[in-house]
MILUMDREN-151626 format. One record per residue (C-alpha): residue number from 1; residue in three letters; x, y, z. Coordinates in Angstrom, 1 decimal, always signed. Layout:
N
NUM:ala:X:Y:Z
...
//
This chain:
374
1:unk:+34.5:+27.8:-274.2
2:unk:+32.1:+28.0:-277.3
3:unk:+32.5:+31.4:-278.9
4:unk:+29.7:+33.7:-278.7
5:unk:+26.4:+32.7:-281.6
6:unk:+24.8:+35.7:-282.7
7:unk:+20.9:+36.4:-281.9
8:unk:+18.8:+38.3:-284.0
9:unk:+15.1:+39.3:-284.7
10:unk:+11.7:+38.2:-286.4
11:unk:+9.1:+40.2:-286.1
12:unk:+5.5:+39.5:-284.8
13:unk:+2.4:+37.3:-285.2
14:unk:+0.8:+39.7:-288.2
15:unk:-2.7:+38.4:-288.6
16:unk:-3.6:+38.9:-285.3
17:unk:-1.8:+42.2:-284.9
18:unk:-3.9:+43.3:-287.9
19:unk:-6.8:+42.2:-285.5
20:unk:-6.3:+43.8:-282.3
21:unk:-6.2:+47.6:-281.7
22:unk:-5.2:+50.2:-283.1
23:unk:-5.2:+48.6:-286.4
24:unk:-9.1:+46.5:-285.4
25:unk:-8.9:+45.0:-288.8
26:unk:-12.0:+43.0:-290.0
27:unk:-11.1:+39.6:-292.6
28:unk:-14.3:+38.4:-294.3
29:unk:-14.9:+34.9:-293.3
30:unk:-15.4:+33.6:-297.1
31:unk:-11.8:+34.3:-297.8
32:unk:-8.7:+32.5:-297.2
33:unk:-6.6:+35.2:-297.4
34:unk:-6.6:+36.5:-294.2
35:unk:-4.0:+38.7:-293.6
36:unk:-3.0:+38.9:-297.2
37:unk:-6.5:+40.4:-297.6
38:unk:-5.1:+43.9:-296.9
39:unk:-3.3:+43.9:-299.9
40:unk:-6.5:+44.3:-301.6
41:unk:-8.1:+46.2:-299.1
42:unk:-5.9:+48.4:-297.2
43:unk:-1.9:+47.9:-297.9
44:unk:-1.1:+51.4:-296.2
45:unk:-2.4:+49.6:-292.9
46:unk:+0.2:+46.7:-293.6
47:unk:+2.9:+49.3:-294.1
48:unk:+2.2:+50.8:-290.5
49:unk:+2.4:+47.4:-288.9
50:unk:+6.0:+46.7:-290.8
51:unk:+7.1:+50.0:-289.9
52:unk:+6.2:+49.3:-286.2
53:unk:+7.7:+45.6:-286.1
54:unk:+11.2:+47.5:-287.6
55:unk:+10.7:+50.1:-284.4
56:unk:+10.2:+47.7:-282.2
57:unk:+13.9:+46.1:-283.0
58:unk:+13.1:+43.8:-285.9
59:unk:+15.9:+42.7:-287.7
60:unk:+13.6:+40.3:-290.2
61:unk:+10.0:+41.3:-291.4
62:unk:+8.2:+38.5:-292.6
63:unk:+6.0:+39.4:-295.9
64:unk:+2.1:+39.5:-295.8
65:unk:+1.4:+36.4:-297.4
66:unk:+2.0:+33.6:-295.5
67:unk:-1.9:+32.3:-296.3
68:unk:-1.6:+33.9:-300.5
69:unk:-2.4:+31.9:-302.7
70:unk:-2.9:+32.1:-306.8
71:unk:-5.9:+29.9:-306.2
72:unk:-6.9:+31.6:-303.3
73:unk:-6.6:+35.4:-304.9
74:unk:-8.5:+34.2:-307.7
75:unk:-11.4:+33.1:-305.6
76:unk:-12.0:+36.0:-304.1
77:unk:-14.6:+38.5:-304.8
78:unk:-13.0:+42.0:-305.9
79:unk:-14.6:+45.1:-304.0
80:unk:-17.3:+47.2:-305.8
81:unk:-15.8:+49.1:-308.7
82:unk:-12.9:+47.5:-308.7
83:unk:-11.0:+45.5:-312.0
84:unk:-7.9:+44.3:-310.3
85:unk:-4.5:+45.3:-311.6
86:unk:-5.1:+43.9:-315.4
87:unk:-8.1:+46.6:-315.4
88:unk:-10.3:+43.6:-316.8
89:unk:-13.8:+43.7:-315.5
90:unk:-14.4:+40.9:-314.0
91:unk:-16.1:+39.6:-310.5
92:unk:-13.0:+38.2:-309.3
93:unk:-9.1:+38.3:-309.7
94:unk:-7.3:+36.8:-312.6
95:unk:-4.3:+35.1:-312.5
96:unk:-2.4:+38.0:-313.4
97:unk:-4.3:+40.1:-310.6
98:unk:-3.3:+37.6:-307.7
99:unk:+0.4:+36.8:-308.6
100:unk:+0.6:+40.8:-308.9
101:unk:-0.9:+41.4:-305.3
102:unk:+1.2:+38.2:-304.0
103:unk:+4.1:+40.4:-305.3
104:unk:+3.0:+43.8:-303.6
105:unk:+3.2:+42.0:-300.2
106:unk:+7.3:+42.6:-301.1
107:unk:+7.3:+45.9:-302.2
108:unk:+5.3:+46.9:-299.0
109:unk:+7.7:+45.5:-296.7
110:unk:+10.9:+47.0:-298.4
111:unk:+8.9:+50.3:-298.7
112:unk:+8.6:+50.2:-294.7
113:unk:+12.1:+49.1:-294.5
114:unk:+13.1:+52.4:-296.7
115:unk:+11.5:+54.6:-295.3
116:unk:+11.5:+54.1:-291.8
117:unk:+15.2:+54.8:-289.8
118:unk:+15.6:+53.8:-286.4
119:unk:+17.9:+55.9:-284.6
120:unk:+19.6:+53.0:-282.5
121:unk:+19.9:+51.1:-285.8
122:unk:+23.0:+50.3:-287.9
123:unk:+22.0:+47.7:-290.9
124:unk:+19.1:+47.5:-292.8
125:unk:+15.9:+45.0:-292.0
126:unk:+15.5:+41.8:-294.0
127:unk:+12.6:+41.2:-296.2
128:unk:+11.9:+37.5:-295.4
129:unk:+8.8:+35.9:-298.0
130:unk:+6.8:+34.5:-295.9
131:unk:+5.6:+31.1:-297.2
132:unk:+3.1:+29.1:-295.4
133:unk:+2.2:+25.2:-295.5
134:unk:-0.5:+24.2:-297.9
135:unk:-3.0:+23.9:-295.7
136:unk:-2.7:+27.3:-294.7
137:unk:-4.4:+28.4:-297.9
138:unk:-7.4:+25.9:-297.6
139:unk:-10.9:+27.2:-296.3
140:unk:-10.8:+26.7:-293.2
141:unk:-7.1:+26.5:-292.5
142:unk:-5.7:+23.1:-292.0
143:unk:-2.4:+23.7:-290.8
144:unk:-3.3:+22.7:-287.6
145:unk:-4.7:+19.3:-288.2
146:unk:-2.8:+18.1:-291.5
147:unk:-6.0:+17.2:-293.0
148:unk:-4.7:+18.1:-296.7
149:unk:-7.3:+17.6:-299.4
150:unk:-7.4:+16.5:-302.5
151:unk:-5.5:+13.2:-302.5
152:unk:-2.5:+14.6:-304.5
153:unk:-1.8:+17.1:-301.6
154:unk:-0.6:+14.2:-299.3
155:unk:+2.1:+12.9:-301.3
156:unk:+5.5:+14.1:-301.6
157:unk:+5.1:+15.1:-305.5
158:unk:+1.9:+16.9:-305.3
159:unk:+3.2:+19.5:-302.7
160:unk:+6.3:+19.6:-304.6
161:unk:+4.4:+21.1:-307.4
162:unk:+2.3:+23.7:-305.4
163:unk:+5.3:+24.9:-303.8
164:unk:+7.1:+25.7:-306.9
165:unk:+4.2:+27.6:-308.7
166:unk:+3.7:+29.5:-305.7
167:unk:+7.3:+30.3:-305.6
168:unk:+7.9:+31.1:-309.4
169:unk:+4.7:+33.6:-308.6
170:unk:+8.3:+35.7:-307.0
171:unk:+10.8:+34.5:-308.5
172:unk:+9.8:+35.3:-312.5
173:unk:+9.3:+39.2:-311.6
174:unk:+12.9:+40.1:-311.2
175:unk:+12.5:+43.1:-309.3
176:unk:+10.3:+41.2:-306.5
177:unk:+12.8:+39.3:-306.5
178:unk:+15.8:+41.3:-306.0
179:unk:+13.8:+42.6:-302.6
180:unk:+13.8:+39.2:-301.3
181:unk:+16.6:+38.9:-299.0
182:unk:+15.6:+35.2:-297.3
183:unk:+12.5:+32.5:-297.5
184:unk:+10.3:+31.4:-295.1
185:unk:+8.2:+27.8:-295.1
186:unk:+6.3:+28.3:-292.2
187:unk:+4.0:+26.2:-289.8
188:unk:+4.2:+22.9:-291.5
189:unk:+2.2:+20.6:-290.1
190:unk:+3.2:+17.4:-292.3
191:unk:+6.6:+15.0:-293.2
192:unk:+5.6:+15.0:-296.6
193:unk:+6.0:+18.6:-297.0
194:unk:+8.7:+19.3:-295.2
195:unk:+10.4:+17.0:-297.9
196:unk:+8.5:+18.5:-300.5
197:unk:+10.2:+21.9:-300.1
198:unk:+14.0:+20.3:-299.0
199:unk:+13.5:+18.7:-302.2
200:unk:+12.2:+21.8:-303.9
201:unk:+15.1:+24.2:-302.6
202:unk:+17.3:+21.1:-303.4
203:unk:+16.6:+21.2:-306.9
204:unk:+16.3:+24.5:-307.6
205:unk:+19.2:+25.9:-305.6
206:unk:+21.1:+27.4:-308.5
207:unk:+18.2:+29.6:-309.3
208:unk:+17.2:+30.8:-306.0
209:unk:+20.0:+31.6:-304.3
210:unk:+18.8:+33.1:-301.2
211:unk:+18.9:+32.2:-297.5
212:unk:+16.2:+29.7:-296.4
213:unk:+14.7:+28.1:-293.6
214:unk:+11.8:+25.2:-292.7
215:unk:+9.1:+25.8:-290.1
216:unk:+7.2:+23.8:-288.3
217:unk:+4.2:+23.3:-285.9
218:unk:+4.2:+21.1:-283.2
219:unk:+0.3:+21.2:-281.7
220:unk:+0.2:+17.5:-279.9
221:unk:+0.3:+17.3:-276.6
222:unk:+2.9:+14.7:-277.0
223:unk:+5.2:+17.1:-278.8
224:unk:+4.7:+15.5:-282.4
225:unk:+3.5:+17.3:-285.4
226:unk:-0.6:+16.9:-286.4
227:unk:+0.8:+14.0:-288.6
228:unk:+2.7:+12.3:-285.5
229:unk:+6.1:+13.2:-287.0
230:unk:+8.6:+13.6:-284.1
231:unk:+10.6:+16.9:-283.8
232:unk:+13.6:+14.4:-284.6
233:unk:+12.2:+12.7:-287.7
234:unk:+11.3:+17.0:-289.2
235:unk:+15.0:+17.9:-288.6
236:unk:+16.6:+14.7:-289.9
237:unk:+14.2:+15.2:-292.6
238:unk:+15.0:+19.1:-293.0
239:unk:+19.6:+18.1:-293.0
240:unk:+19.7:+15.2:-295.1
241:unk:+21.7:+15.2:-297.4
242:unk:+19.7:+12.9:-299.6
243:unk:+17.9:+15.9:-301.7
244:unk:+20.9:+18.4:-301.6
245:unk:+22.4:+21.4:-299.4
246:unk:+21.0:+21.9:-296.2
247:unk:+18.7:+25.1:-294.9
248:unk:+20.2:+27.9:-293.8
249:unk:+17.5:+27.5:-291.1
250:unk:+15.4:+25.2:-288.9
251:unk:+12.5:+26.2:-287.1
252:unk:+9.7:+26.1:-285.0
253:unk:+6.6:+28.3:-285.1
254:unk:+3.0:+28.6:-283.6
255:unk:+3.8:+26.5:-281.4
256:unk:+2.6:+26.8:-277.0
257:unk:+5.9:+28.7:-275.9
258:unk:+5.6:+25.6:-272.9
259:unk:+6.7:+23.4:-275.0
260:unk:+9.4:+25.6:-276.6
261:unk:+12.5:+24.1:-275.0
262:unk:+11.9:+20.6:-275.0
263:unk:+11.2:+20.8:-278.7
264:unk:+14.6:+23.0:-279.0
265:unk:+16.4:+20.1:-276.8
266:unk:+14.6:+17.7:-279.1
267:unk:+16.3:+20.1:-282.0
268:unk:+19.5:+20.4:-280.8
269:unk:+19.2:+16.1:-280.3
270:unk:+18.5:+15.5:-283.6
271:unk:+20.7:+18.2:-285.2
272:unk:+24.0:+16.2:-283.6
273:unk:+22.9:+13.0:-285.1
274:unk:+22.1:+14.0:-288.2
275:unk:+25.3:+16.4:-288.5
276:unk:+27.6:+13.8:-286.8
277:unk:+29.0:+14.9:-283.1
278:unk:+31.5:+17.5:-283.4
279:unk:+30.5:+19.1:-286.5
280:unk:+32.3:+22.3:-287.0
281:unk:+29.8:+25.2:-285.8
282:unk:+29.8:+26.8:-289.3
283:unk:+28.1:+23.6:-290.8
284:unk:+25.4:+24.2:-288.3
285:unk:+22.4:+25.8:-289.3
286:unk:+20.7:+28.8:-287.4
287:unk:+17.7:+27.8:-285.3
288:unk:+14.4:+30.1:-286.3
289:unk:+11.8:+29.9:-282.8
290:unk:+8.6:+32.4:-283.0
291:unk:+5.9:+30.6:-280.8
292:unk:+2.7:+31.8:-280.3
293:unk:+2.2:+34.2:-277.7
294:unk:-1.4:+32.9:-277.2
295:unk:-0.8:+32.5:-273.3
296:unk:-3.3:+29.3:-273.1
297:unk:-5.7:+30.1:-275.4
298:unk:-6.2:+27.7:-278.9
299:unk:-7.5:+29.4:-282.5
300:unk:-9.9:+27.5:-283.6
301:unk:-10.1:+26.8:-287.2
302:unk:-14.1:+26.2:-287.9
303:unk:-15.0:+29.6:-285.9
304:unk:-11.8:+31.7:-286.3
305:unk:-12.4:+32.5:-282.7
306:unk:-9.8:+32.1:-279.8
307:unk:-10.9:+30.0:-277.5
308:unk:-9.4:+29.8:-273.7
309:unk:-8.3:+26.6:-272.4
310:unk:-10.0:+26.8:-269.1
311:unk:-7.7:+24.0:-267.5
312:unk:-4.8:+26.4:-268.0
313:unk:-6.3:+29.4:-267.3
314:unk:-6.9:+27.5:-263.4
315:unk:-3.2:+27.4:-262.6
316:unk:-3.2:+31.1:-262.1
317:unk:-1.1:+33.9:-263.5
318:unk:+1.3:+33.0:-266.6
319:unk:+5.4:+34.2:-266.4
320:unk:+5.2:+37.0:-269.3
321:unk:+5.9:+35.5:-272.5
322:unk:+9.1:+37.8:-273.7
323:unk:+10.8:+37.0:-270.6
324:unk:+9.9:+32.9:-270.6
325:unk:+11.4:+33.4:-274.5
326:unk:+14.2:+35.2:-273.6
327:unk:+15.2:+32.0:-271.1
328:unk:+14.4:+29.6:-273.6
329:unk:+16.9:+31.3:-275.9
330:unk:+19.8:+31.8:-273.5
331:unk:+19.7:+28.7:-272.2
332:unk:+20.1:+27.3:-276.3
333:unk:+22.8:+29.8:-276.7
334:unk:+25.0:+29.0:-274.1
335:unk:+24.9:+25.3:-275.0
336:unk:+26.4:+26.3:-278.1
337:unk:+25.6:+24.5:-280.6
338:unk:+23.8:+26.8:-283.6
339:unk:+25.1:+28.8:-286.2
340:unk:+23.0:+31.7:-284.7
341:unk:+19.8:+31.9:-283.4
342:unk:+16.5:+34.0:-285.2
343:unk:+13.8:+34.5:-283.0
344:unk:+10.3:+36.1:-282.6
345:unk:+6.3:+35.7:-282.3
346:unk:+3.9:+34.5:-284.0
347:unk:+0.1:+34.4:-282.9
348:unk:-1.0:+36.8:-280.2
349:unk:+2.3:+38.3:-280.2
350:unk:+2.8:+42.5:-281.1
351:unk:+5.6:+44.8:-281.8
352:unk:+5.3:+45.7:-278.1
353:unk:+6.4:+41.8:-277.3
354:unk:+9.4:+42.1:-279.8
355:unk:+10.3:+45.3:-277.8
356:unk:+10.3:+43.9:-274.2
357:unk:+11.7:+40.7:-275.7
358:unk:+14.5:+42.7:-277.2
359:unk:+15.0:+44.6:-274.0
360:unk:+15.2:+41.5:-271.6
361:unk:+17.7:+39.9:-274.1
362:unk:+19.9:+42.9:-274.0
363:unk:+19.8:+43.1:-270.1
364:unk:+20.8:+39.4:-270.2
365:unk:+24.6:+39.3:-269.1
366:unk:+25.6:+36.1:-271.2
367:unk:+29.2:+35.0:-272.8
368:unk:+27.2:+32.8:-274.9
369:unk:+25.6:+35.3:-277.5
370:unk:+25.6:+38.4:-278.9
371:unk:+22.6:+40.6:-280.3
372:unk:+23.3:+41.2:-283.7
373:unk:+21.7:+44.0:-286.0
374:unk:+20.6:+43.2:-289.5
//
């Protein structure tokens, strides 16, 4: 028998918590930002939400800027009678401004972490910094189609280069840095990044030196990425050796939870190969799943609306998503093959979904995993 793979916990889909009650936030349609808005506007509302991910049973809190951006910060329009943390007077954020906002999105979550105390809780939270694709920070978002403009953003090199001056943005404070405890490249929608940041990590691996894992979104009906990459050709891509150490984690993300475990399968396929068959489980990585919790309904980029897909919505009453997770996960667990297994929302999903989700895992009675705190 396999031994027992720990499980632990992400957190929710952000954004769209941000957007529902009792938080109702509003982000204005000319930015880019969108969550990472409230680090302008209201950073005491992103505290709450951290504070009730962590009481909900997250062991990992993703950071509120998966869409920041230097260039989107800077092209944002600063609130009357504001001058932006260099005090210059100016009509929108400077350089310095945005990478010091990008940077409060840390000292936020760590603050929540600090100063909240669970009583059923016996290590302290993770700060993960949360990293989206590229085409996350283009207006509108593109993470969902691949569409990366300009030319340079399609090529290996060019992403390589945006994904390490978004990352030294961190990296060169050192007390941001200190409060990041892993990194997050989430929902990438394209091969060529995906490579980018394996070769990124790759190179820079001495100076980073933190836990890190690859994302990405699988939104094709045919269970490719919006480039056509196959689940295989991403994880192949994500363990070769050919650009250095491996991630600590690979993942999937906003992603229909239906086709959650035939993308894990197609994970767990293409994780053998690529590690050889009988790898020792601690040369395994962990797998990181947080799928949308969206329940048939598709975000479209060009409204920012949710839109229901009506075909979906015919076949009647859908099994509730933290209980369809929680059998996804089990049924990955006990065929034993990850190092450990991270898992959580994103889109459409709430603290109160990491709650029941936590709950349904802990009533599971399994000899293939084990919940593990912090």
């Amino acid at each position: 028998m396999s031994p027992r793979i720990p499980i632990r916990f992400l957190d929710a889909g952000l954004g769209t918590t941000l957007e529902s009650p009792p938080y109702n936030a509003k982000f204005p349609k000319k930015t880019c930002l969108w969550s990472s808005h409230l680090l302008i506007t209201s950073p005491d509302v992103l505290t709450r939400v951290h504070k009730a991910f962590i009481e909900a049973g997250a062991d990992v809190l993703l950071t509120a800027t998966y869409q920041a951006s230097l260039e989107g910060f800077m092209a944002t329009t600063k609130p009357p009678g504001s001058h932006g943390p260099d005090k210059r007077a100016s009509s929108t954020y400077s350089r310095q401004d945005a990478a010091a906002l990008m940077r409060s999105a840390v000292r936020l979550a760590r603050q929540a972490i600090i100063t909240s105390s669970p009583s059923d809780r016996d290590c302290t939270p993770k700060v993960a910094l949360s990293l989206g694709s590229y085409g996350a920070t283009m207006q509108p978002s593109t993470e969902y189609s691949g569409d990366y403009k300009p030319e340079s953003m399609r090529t290996v090199k060019g992403l390589y280069r945006w994904h390490e001056e978004r990352l030294r943005v961190f990296k060169d404070d050192e007390a941001t840095w200190n409060n990041v405890d892993c990194i997050a490249f989430e929902t990438l929608p394209v091969l060529h990044e995906v490579q980018a940041v394996k070769r990124l990590m790759a190179t820079h691996e001495d100076k980073y030196e933190k836990e890190w894992w690859i994302s990405c979104v699988f939104p094709n009906d045919d269970l490719t990425m919006p480039d056509g990459t196959t689940a295989e050709q991403a994880v192949c891509a994500m363990l070769s050796l050919e650009e250095g150490e491996r991630p600590w984690g690979v993942g999937i993300n906003c992603t229909d939870i239906k086709k959650l475990d035939r993308l894990i399968r197609q994970y767990e396929t293409a994780a053998t190969r690529a590690l050889d068959r009988g790898c020792p489980r601690e040369f395994w990585p962990w797998l990181v799943v947080y799928p949308d919790g969206a329940q048939g309904s598709v975000y479209n980029t060009e409204t920012g609306q949710w839109e229901m897909d009506h075909e979906l919505k015919s076949q009647g009453p859908q099994i509730p998503w933290h209980e369809e997770l929680a059998e996804i996960v089990t049924s990955s667990a006990e065929r034993g093959l990850w190092q450990g297994i991270l898992v959580g929302g994103c889109c459409k999903t709430t603290s109160e979904d990491i709650k029941k989700l936590r709950s349904q895992l802990t009533s599971v009675q399994s000899d293939a995993f084990y919940l593990e705190i912090g």
